[in-house]
C-alpha positions as CSV (number, residue, x, y, z in Angstrom):
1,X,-80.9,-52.8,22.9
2,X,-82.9,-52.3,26.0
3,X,-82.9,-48.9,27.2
4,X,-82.9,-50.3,31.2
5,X,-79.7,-51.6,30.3
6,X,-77.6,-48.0,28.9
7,X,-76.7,-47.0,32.7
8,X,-75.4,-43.1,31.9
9,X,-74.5,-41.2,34.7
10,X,-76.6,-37.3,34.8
11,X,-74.7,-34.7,36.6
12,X,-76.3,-31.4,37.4
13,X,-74.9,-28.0,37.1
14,X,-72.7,-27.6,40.2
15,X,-71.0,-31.5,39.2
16,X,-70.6,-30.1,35.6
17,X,-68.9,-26.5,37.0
18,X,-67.1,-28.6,39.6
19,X,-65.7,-30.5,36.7
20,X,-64.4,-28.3,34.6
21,X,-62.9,-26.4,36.9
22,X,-65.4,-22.9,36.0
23,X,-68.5,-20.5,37.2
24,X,-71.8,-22.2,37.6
25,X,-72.9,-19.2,35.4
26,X,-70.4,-19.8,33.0
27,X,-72.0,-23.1,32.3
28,X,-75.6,-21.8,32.3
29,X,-74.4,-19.5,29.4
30,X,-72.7,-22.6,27.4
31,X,-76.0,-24.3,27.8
32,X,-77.9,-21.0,26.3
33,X,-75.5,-20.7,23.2
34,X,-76.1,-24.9,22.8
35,X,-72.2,-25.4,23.1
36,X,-72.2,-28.0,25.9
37,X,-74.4,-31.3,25.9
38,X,-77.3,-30.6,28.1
39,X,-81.0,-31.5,29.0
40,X,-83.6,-30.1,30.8
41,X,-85.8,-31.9,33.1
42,X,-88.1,-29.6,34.7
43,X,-86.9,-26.5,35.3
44,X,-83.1,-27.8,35.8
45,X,-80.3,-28.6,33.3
46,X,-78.6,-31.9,33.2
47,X,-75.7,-33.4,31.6
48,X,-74.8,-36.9,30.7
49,X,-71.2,-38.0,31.8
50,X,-70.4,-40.0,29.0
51,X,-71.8,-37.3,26.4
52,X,-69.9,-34.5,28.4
53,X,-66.5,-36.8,28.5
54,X,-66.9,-37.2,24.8
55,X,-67.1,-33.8,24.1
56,X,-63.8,-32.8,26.3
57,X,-62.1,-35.3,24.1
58,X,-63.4,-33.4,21.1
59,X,-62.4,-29.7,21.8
60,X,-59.1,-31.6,23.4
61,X,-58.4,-32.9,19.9
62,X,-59.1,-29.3,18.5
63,X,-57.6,-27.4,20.3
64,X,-54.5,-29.5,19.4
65,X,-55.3,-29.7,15.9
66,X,-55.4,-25.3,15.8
67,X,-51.9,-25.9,18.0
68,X,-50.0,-28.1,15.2
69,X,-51.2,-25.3,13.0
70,X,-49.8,-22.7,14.9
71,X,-46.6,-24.0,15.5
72,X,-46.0,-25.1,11.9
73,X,-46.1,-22.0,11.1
74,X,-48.9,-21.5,8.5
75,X,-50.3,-18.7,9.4
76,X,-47.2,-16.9,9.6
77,X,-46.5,-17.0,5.9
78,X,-48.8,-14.2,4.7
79,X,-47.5,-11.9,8.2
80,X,-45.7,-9.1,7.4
81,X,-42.9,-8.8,9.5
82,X,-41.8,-5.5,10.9
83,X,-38.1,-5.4,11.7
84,X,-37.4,-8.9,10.8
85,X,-40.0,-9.9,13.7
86,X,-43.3,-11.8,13.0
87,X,-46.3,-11.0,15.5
88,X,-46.8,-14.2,17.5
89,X,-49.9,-15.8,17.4
């Protein structure tokens, strides 16, 4: 495949904070602790759409997965109730 042909979209840090809806700093410190996609080029951070799309889907789909495990009630069967009631969780 021919690199000239792969046409990702880069967003920068404002477009990435814009996005999802939090602190420009907030995604400065994602960068730092290597949690979200990212690439420098110079002294700037940049993100690749597609990448960054991929990875919503993924913590989407795990944060859903921990959901199914909270409302089956799993981790509720080693709780010790007190009164009959179970902490939520």
């Amino acid at each position: 495949m021919n690199p000239k042909e792969i046409d990702h979209e880069i967003l920068t840090v404002k477009e990435i904070s814009d996005l999802l809806q939090v602190h420009q700093s907030t995604i400065y410190k994602m960068v730092r602790q290597g949690k979200i996609p990212s690439f420098r080029v110079g002294a700037d951070w940049r993100f690749r759409k597609d990448l960054i799309e991929r990875w919503m889907a993924e913590k989407s789909m795990s944060a859903g997965q921990v959901r199914k495990v909270i409302e089956s009630g799993v981790n509720r069967r080693n709780s010790t109730s007190v009164n009959g009631w179970l902490p939520r969780i």
